[in-house]
C-alpha positions as CSV (number, residue, x, y, z in Angstrom):
1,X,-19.1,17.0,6.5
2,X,-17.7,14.3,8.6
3,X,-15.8,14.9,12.0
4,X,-13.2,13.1,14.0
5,X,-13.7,13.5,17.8
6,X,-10.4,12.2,19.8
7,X,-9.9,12.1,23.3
8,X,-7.6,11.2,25.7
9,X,-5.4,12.0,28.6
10,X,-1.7,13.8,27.6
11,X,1.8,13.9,29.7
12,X,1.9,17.1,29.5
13,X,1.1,20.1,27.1
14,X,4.1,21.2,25.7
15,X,5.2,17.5,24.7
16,X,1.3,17.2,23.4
17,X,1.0,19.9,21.2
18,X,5.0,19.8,19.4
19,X,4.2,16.4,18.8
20,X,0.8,17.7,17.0
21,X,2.1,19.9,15.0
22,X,4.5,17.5,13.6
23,X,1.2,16.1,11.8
24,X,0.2,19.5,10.6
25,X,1.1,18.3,6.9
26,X,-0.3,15.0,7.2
27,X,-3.7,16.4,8.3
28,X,-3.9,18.6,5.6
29,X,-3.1,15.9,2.7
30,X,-5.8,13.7,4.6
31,X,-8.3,16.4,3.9
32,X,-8.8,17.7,7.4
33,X,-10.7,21.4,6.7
34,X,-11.0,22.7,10.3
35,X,-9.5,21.5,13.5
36,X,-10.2,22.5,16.8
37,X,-8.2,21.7,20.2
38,X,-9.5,21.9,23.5
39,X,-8.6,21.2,27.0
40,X,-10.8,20.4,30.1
41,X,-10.4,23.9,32.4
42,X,-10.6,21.0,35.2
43,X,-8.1,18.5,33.6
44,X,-4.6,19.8,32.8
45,X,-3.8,15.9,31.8
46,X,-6.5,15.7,29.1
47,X,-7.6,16.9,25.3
48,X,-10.0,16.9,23.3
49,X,-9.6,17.5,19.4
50,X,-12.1,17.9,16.6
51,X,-11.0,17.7,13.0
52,X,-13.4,18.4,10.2
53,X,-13.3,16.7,6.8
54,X,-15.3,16.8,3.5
55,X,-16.6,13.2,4.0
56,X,-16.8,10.3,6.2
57,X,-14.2,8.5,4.1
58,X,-11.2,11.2,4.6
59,X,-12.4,10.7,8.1
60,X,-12.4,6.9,8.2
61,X,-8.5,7.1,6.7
62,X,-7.4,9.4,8.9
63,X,-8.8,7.9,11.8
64,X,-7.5,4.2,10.9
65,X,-3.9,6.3,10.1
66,X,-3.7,7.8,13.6
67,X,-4.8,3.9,14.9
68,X,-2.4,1.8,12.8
69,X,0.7,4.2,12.9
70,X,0.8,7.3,14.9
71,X,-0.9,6.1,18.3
72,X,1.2,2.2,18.0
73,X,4.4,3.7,18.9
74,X,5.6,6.3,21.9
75,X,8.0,7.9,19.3
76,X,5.3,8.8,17.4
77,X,3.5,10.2,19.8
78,X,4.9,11.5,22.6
79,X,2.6,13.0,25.2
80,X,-0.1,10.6,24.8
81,X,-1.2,9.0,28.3
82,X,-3.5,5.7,27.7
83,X,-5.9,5.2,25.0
84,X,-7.1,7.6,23.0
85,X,-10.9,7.6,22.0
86,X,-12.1,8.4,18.7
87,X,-15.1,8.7,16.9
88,X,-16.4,9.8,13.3
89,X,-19.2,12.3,13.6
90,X,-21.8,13.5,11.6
91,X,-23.9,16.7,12.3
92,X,-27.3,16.4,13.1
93,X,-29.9,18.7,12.1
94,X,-32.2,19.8,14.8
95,X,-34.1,22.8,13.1
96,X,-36.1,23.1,9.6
C-alpha cells in the first residue's frame, strides 16, 4: 500500500471541499482505496488529506495528475491557498 499525504492551506472550507468532490471520480479510476480528510482544530485555513492506493505507482500518477493539472490552474482548484505539499508514503512496520 502506498499513500499520498497532501497539505496545504485552503480559502475556505466550503469552496475546499465542493471543489474536492468534483475529483471524487477521478480518484477512484486512479485507484485511490481509502481517503481521509482532516483539518488542524487550530487552523481553520489548512488541510490535510490522505489517500491510500494499492501501489506506489497509482500513487506516483495521481500525485504527478494533481501537479501537472489540477493544482496549475485556480479554476481547477478553487480553495487552494499557496502550495500544496505532497508526499508518497509507505507504511513502516515497527512490531514483529
Amino acid at each position: 500500500m502506498a499513500r499520498l499525504h497532501i497539505e496545504h492551506a485552503i480559502t475556505d472550507l466550503s469552496t475546499w471541499v465542493e471543489a474536492f468532490n468534483r475529483f471524487e471520480q477521478a480518484r477512484r479510476d486512479a485507484g485511490v482505496t481509502s481517503q481521509q480528510v482532516h483539518q488542524p482544530v487550530d487552523d481553520e485555513q489548512y488541510i490535510v488529506v490522505d489517500l491510500d492506493f494499492g501501489d506506489d505507482e497509482a500513487a506516483i500518477g495521481f500525485k504527478e495528475f494533481l501537479e501537472q493539472v489540477i493544482w496549475q490552474t485556480p479554476d481547477m482548484s478553487p480553495g487552494l491557498a499557496g502550495s500544496p505539499r505532497a508526499r508518497i508514503l509507505r507504511e513502516v512496520r515497527t512490531a514483529p
